[in-house]
C-alpha positions as CSV (number, residue, x, y, z in Angstrom):
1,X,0.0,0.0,0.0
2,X,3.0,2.6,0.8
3,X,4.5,1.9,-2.6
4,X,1.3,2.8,-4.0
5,X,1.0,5.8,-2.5
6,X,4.8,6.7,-3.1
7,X,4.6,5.6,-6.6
8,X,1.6,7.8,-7.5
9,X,2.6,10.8,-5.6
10,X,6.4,10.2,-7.8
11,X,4.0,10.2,-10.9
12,X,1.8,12.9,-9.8
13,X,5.0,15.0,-9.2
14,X,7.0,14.2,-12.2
15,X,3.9,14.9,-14.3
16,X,3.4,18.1,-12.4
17,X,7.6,19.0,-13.0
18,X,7.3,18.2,-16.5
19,X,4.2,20.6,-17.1
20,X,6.4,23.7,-14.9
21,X,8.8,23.0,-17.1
22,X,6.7,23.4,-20.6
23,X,4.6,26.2,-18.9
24,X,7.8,28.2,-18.5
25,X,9.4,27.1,-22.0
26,X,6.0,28.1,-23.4
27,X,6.0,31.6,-21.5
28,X,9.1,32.6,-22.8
29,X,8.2,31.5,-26.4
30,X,4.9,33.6,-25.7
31,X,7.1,36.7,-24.7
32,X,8.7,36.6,-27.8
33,X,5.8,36.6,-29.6
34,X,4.3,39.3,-28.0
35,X,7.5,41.3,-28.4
36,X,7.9,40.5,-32.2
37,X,4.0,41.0,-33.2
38,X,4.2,44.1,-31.3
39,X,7.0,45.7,-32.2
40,X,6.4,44.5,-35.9
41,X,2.8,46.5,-35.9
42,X,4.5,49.7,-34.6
43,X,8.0,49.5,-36.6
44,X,6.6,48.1,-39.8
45,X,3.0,49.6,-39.9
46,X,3.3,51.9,-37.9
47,X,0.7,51.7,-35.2
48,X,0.3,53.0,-32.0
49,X,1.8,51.3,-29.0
50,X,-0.7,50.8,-26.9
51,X,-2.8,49.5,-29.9
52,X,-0.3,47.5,-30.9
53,X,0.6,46.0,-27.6
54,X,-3.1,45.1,-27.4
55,X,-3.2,43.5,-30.8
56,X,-0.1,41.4,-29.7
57,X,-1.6,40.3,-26.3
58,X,-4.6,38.9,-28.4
59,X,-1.5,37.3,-30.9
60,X,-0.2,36.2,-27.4
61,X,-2.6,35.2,-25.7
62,X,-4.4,32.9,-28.6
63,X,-0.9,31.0,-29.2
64,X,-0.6,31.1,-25.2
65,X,-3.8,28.8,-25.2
66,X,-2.9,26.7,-28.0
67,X,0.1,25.5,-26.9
68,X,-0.3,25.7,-23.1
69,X,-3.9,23.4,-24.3
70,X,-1.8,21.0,-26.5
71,X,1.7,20.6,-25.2
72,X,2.1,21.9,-21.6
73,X,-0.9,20.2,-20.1
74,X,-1.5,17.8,-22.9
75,X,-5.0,18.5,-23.1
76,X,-7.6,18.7,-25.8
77,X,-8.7,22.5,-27.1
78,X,-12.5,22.6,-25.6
79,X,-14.6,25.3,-24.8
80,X,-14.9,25.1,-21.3
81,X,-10.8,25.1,-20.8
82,X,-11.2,28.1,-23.0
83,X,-13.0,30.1,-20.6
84,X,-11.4,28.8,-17.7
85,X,-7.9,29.9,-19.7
86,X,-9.2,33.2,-20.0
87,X,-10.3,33.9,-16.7
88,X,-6.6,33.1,-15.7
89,X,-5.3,35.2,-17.6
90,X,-7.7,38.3,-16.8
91,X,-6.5,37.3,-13.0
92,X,-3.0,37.1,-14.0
93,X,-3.4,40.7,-15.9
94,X,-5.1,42.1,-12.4
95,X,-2.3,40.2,-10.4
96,X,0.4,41.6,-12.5
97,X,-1.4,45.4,-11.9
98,X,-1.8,44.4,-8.4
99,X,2.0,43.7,-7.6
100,X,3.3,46.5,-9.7
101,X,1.1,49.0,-7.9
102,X,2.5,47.9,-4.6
103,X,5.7,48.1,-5.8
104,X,4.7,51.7,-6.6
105,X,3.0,52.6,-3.7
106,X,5.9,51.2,-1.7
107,X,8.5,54.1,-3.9
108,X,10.3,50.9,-4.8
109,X,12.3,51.3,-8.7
110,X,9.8,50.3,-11.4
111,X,12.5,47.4,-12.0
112,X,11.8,45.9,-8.9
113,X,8.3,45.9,-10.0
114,X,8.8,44.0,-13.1
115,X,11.0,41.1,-11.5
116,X,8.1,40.9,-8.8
117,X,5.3,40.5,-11.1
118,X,7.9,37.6,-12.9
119,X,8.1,35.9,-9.5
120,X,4.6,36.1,-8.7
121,X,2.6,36.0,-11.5
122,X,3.8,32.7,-13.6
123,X,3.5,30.3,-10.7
124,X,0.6,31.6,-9.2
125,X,-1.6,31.3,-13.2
126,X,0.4,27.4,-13.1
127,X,-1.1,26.8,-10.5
128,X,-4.6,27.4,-11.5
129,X,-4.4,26.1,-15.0
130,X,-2.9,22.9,-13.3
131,X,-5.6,22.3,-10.4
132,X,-8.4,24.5,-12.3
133,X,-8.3,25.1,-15.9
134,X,-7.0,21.4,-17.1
135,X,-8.2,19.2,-14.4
């Protein structure tokens, strides 16, 4: 019976490693995107910023839930995992505004703020896609 339990908690665990591990791979190759779609719409067309860091959020954020879906939690693209995504990611957006405004309020260098809302606001949107979104 101990083995059992051992053994699935080992698998539990190693499945919930390997899913950190593409989350994060998958962020960073979601950054990027963000960062190329965005600065492609204002260097090559020539559109606002802010319009163009919204249009790249959506670029983002529609990739994000493909491969997040697909590959990170090796799940198949439904509707209800669509609206669970989303709700994440409107929490991990307040989060993000959350911690920075501390970081404000608290006169600390806007630097600071950024690295804070790294450290917080990956793990904590994990976390919920694991035990929430793809369950």
């Amino acid at each position: 019976m101990v083995y059992f339990v051992l053994g699935t908690f080992n698998m539990a665990s190693s499945r919930l490693t390997r899913q950190a591990q593409r989350f994060a791979l998958s962020g960073l190759l979601v950054t990027g995107i963000h960062v190329f779609s965005a600065s492609g719409l204002i260097l090559l067309l020539v559109v606002d910023p802010p319009i163009a860091n919204g249009l790249a959020f959506v670029v983002a954020t529609v990739f994000s839930y493909t491969i997040n879906t697909l590959w990170s939690f090796s799940s198949p693209l439904h509707g209800r995992n669509l609206i669970r995504f989303m709700a994440v990611s409107m929490f991990g957006c307040f989060l993000a505004v959350s911690v920075a405004s501390a970081a404000q309020h608290y006169d600390l260098h806007y630097l600071y703020g950024i690295g804070l809302v790294a450290l917080v606001v990956p793990p904590a949107t994990f976390l919920l896609h694991s035990f929430w979104t793809y369950r």
